[in-house]
N, C-alpha and C positions, 0 to 999 in steps of 0.2 A: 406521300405515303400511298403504297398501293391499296384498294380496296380488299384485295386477298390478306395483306398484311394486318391491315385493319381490324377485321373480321376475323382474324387468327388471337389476336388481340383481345377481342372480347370475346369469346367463345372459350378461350383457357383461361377468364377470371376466373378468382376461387367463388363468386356471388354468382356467376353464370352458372358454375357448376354445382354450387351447393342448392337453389333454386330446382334445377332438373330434378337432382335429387330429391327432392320434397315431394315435387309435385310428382314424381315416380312413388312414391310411400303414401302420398295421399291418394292418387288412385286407389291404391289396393286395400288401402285403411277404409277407405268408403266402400268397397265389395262388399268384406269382412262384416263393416256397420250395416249398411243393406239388406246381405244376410240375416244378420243377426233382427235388424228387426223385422224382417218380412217372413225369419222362421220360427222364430221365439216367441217376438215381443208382441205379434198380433195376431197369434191365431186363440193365445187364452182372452186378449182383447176384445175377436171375435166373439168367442163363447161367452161372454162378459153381457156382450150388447144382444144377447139372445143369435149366436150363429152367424151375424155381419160379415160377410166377406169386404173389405173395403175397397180391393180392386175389383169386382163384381157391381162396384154402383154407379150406375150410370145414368140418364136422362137420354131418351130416343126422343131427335128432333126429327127425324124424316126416316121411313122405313127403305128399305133395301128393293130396290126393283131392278128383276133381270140379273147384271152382270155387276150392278154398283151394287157395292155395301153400303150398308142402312148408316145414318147421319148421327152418332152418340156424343153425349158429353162425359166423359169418365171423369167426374167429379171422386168420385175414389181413391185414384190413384194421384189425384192431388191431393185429398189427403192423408193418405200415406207418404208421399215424399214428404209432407211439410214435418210430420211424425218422425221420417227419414232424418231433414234437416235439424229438428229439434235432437235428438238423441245426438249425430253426428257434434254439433256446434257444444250441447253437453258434456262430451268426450274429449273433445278439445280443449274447452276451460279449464276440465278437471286436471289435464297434460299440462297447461301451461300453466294453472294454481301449483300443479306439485313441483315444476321446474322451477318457479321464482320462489317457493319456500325453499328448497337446495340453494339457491341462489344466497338469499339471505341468511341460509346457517353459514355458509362457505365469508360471507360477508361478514357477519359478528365473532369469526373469532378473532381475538387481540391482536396483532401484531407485536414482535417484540422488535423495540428498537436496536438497529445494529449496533454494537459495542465501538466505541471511538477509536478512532485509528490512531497510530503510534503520533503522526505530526499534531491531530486535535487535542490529545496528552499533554505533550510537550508545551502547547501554546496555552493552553489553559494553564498551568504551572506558570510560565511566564508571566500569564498575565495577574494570577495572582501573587506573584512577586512584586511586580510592579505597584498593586493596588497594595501590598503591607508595608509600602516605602524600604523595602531593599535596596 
C-alpha cells in the first residue's frame, strides 16, 4: 500500500475529522472565554482588590539599558491565564454535566418490547400443546 494511499485513509476517518473539528470550536471557544474574562470578569475583580490591574504586575529583575529592554517577571498575567484556565475548564464540566444528564434521560426511557412475530406465535401454541398432552 502506497504511503499516499495510506494517508488518504486516515485523514477521511470520521475520528480525524471529527477531532479537527473540535479543536476548530475550541479555539474560538477560548477567544470567546478569554474575552470574557479579561473584559468582564476582571476589571470589577480589579476594582474589588482596590484598582489591581493583574496583567500590570510584574517584578523588574534588571532594568533596560540602551537598546535592550528591562528584564520583568509578569507574574500577572500568569495569573490571569490560570483565572483563564479555571473559568475555561468551569465551562467545560458544566457542557459535559449537561451532555451526560441528556444522555441519561434519552437512557431511562423504557423500551417497549417488540411484539412476537407470527412464527414465535405459532411455536409457543405448539409448545403449549404439547405441554397440555394433546
Amino acid at each position: 500500500m502506497s504511503i499516499a494511499k495510506e494517508f488518504k485513509e486516515f485523514a477521511v476517518k470520521g475520528n480525524v475529522v471529527d477531532m479537527a473539528v473540535g479543536i476548530i470550536i475550541g479555539a474560538a471557544f477560548a477567544k470567546i472565554v478569554s474575552s470574557f474574562v479579561g473584559d468582564v470578569i476582571m476589571p470589577p475583580i480589579g476594582v474589588l482588590l482596590g484598582g489591581v490591574d493583574f496583567s500590570q504586575l510584574s517584578i523588574l529583575v534588571k532594568e533596560g539599558v540602551g537598546n535592550k529592554p528591562p528584564v520583568v517577571i509578569s507574574y500577572g498575567k500568569f495569573i490571569q491565564t490560570i483565572i483563564d484556565f479555571t473559568i475555561i475548564a468551569f465551562a467545560i464540566f458544566a457542557a459535559v454535566k449537561a451532555i451526560n444528564s441528556l444522555k441519561k434521560k434519552e437512557a431511562a426511557a423504557p423500551e417497549v418490547p417488540p411484539a412476537p412475530t407470527r412464527e414465535e406465535v405459532l411455536l409457543s401454541e405448539i409448545r403449549d400443546l404439547l405441554k397440555s398432552g394433546r
